[in-house]
C-alpha positions in Angstrom: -5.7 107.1 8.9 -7.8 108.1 11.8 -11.0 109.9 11.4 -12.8 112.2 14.0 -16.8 111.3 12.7 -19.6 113.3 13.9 -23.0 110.8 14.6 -23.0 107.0 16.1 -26.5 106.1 15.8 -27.5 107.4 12.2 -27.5 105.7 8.5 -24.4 106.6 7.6 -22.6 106.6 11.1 -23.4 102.9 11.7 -22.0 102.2 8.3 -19.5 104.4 8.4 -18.5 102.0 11.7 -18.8 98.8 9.6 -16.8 99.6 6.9 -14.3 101.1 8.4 -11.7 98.8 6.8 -7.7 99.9 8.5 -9.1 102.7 9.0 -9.2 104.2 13.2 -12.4 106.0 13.9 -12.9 108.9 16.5 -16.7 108.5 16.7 -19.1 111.1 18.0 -22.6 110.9 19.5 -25.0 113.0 21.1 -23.6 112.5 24.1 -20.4 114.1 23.6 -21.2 116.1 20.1 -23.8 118.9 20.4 -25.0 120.0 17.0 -27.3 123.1 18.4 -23.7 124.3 20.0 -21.3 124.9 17.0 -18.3 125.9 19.2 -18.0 122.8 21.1 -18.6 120.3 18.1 -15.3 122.5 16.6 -13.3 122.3 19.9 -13.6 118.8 19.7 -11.6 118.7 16.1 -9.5 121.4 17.3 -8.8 119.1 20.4 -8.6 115.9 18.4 -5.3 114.3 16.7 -7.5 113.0 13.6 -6.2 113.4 9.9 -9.6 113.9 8.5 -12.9 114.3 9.6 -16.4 113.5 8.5 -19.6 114.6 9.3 -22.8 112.0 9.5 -25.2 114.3 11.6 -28.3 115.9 10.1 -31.8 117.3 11.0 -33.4 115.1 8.2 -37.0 115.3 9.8 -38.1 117.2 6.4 -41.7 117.7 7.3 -41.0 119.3 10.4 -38.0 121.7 9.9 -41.2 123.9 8.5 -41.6 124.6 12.0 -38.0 124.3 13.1 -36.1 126.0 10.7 -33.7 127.9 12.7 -32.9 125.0 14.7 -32.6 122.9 11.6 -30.3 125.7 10.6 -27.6 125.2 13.4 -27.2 121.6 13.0 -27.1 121.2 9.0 -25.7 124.7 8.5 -23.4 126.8 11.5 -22.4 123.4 13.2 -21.2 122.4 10.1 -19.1 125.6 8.8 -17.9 125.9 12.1 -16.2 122.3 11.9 -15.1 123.1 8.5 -13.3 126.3 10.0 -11.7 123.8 13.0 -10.8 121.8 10.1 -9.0 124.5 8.1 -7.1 125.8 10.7 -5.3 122.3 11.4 -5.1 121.5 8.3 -6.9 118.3 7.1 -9.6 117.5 4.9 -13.4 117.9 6.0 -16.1 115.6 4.4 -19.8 116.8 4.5 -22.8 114.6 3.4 -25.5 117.3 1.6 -28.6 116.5 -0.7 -30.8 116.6 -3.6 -33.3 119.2 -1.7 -30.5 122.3 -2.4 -32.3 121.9 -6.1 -36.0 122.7 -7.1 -36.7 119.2 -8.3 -37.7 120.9 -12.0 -37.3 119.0 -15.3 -36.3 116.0 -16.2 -32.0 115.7 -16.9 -29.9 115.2 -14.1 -28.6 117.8 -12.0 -24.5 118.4 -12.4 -23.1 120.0 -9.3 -23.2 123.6 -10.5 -26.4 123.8 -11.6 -27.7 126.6 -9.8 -29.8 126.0 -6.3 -33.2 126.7 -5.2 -34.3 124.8 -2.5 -38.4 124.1 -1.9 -38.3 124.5 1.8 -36.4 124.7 4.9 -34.6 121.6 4.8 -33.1 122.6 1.7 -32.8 125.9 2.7 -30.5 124.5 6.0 -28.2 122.0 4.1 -27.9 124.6 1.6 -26.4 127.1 4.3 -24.3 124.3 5.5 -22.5 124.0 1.9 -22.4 127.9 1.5 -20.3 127.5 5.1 -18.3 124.8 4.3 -17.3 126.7 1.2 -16.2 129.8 3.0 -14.2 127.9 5.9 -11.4 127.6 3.6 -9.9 124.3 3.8 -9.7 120.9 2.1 -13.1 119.7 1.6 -15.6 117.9 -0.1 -19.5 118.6 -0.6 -21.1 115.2 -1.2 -24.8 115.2 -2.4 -26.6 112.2 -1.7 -30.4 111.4 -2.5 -32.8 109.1 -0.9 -30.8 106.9 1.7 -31.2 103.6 2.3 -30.5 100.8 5.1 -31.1 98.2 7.0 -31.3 100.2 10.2 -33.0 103.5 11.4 -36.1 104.7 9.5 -36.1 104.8 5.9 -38.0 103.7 2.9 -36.9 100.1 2.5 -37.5 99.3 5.9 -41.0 101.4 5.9 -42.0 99.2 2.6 -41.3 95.9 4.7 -43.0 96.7 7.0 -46.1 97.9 5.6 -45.6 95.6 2.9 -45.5 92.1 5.3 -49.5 93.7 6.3 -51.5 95.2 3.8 -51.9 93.3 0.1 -52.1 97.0 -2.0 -50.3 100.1 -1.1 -50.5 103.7 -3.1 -46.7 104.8 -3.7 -45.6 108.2 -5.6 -44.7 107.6 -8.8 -44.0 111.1 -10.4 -41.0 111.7 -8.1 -37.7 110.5 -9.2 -34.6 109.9 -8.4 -31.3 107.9 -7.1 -31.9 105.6 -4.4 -28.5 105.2 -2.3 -27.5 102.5 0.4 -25.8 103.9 3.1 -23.2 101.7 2.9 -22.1 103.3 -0.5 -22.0 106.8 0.9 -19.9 105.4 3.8 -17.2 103.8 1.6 -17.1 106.8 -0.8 -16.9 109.4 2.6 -14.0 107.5 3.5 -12.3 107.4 0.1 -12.7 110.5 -0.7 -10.9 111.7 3.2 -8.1 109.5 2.4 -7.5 111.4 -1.4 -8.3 114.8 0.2 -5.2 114.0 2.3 -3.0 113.9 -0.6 -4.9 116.3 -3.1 -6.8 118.8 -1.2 -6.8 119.9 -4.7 -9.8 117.8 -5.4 -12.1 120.1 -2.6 -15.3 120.8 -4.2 -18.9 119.6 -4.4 -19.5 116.6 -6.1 -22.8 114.0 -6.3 -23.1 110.6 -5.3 -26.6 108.8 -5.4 -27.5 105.0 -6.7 -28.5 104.1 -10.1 -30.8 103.7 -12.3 -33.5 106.5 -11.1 -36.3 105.1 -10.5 -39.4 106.3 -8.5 -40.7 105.8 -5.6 -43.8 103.3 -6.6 -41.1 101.4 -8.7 -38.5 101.3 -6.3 -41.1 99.5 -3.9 -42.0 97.0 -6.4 -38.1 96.2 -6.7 -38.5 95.8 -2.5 -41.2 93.6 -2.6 -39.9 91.8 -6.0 -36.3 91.0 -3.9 -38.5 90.6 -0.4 -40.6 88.3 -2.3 -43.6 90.2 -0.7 -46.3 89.6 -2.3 -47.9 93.3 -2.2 -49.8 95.5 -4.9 -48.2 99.3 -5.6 -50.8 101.8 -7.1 -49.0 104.7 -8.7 -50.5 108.3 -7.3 -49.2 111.6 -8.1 -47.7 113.8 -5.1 -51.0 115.5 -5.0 -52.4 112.5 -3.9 -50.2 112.4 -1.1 -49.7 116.0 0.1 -46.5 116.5 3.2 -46.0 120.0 4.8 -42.8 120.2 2.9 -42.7 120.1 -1.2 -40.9 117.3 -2.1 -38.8 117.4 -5.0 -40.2 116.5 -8.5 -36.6 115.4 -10.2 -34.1 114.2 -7.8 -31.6 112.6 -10.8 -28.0 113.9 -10.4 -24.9 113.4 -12.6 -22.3 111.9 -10.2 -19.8 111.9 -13.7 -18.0 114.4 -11.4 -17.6 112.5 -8.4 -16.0 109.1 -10.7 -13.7 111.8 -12.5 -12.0 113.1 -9.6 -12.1 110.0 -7.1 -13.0 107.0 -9.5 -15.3 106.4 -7.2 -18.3 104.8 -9.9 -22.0 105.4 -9.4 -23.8 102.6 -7.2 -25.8 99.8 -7.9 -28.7 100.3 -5.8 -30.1 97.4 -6.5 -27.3 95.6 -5.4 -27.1 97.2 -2.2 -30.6 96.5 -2.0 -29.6 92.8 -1.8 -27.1 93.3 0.6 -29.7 95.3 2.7 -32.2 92.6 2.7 -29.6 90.0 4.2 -28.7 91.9 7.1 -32.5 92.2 7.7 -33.2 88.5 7.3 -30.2 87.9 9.9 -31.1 90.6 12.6 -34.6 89.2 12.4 -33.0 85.5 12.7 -30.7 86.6 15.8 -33.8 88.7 17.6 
C-alpha cells in the first residue's frame, strides 16, 4: 500500500517513517506541503497515485493559538477538510489525528466519541473545525483522537521531564489533570492500520479514540519518567491554578478507546511500555551524539 503523509519532521511523521513496515510512503514537509494554503496541500492528493492518505500536521502550539486562531484554523481545520474532499473524490480512505481538547475536560468517566464537544479554547476550537470538515468531505475516513503525545524526538513532556529532571532535585508537576499518555509510535502503527482496513471497509469511517493507558496525571506520570530514567528528582503535586497558561487546559482528558478495539482490534496502549521503548532510543541518540 502506498500512503501520501502530510508532515516529515513532527511526532507522529518521524514514526509514522519508522514503522512503516511494507508499507511505501509519499511523505510531505513544509517544503512541498503548505498547510496555510488548503488548495495546494489537496492538489497534491489529487495529483498523487496513493491509496490512502494520512495526515501528521498540526498547529499544536496551544498557548499561542489564543492569538492565532485563524491561522490555527487553516492548518487543523480547512487544510484538513479540503484533503478529505481530494480524498473523496478519488476515492481512498483519509486518516486524521484529532484530540482530547474538542471536550471541556469536565468530570471524571471517560469520554466515548459521541459525547458531545465543547472545546476550552482555540485549539480545540480549530481541531474541532477540522473533524466537523472531515465529516462533511464525504469519503472513507477516520477521526482518531489522541491525548498527550509522547516521544523521543521533538518537544514533549518526557523529553521536557529529562531534561529538567537531570538539573534540578524537586520539580512542581500538575496533578489534578488527567489523562492517557500516548507514544507516538502507537498512533503511527494504529494510523497505518486503520488506512489499510479503511481500504477494504470504508464502512468503518467514523471518529474513534486512541490514547495510552492507565490515566494517570501529569505529577505521576513524571514520577514514572524519573522512576524508569532512574532520575533521582522530587515531584510536588500543585493544582492548575498554581500553574496558570493562556489557554485552559483540560481537567479530564480520559477517553474510552472500546470503540476504536471494536472496529479495528486495534487494543489500547501501554504507555508505560512505550515509555521503555522511548527511553532506549534516548540513551542511544545520546550514545551516537
Amino acid at each position: 500500500m502506498k500512503v501520501l503523509v502530510f508532515g516529515k519532521t513532527g511526532q507522529l511523521a518521524m514514526e509514522l517513517q519508522r514503522r512503516a513496515g511494507d508499507a511505501v510512503l509519499e511523505m510531505h514537509g513544509r517544503e512541498t506541503a503548505d498547510f496555510s494554503d488548503p488548495a495546494a496541500c489537496a492538489a497534491l492528493v489529487a495529483a498523487s497515485d496513493a491509496g490512502a492518505v494520512i495526515n501528521a500536521v498540526a498547529y499544536t502550539a496551544v498557548d499561542k493559538a489564543e492569538d492565532e486562531e485563524a491561522l490555527a484554523t487553516t492548518v487543523n481545520g480547512t487544510t484538513p477538510g479540503a484533503i478529505a474532499a481530494a480524498c473523496a473524490a478519488k476515492g481512498i480512505p483519509f486518516v486524521q489525528v484529532s484530540t482530547d481538547y474538542v471536550f471541556d475536560g469536565s468530570g471524571s468517566a471517560p469520554f466515548a466519541p459521541d459525547h458531545p464537544t465543547a472545546p476550552l479554547g482555540a485549539y480545540g476550537r480549530s481541531k474541532l473545525a477540522g473533524e466537523e470538515a472531515v465529516r462533511a468531505a464525504g469519503g472513507a475516513f477516520a477521526i482518531l483522537r489522541t491525548s498527550w503525545v509522547v516521544s523521543s524526538h521533538g518537544k514533549n513532556f518526557v523529553l521536557t521531564m529529562l531534561r529538567l529532571g537531570a538539573d534540578r532535585n524537586r520539580l512542581t508537576i500538575v496533578a489534578d489533570q488527567i489523562g492517557g499518555p500516548t507514544c507516538a509510535a502507537d498512533i503511527a502503527d494504529a494510523c497505518l492500520s486503520i488506512a489499510r482496513q479503511l481500504r477494504e471497509a470504508p464502512e468503518k469511517s467514523g471518529t474513534y479514540h486512541f490514547s495510552g493507558g492507565p490515566d494517570v496525571s501529569w505529577a505521576d506520570f513524571a514520577r514514572a519518567i524519573f522512576d524508569e530514567a532512574g532520575i533521582s528528582c522530587e515531584v510536588a503535586d500543585i493544582p492548575s491554578s498554581d500553574y496558570p497558561t493562556p489557554a485552559q487546559r483540560p481537567a479530564n482528558s480520559r477517553m474510552d478507546n472500546s470503540a476504536t478495539e471494536a472496529a479495528f482490534g486495534i487494543a489500547r496502549p501501554d504507555w508505560r511500555a512505550g515509555l521503555r521503548e522511548i527511553l532506549e532510543d534516548v540513551k542511544k541518540d545520546q550514545a551516537g551524539a
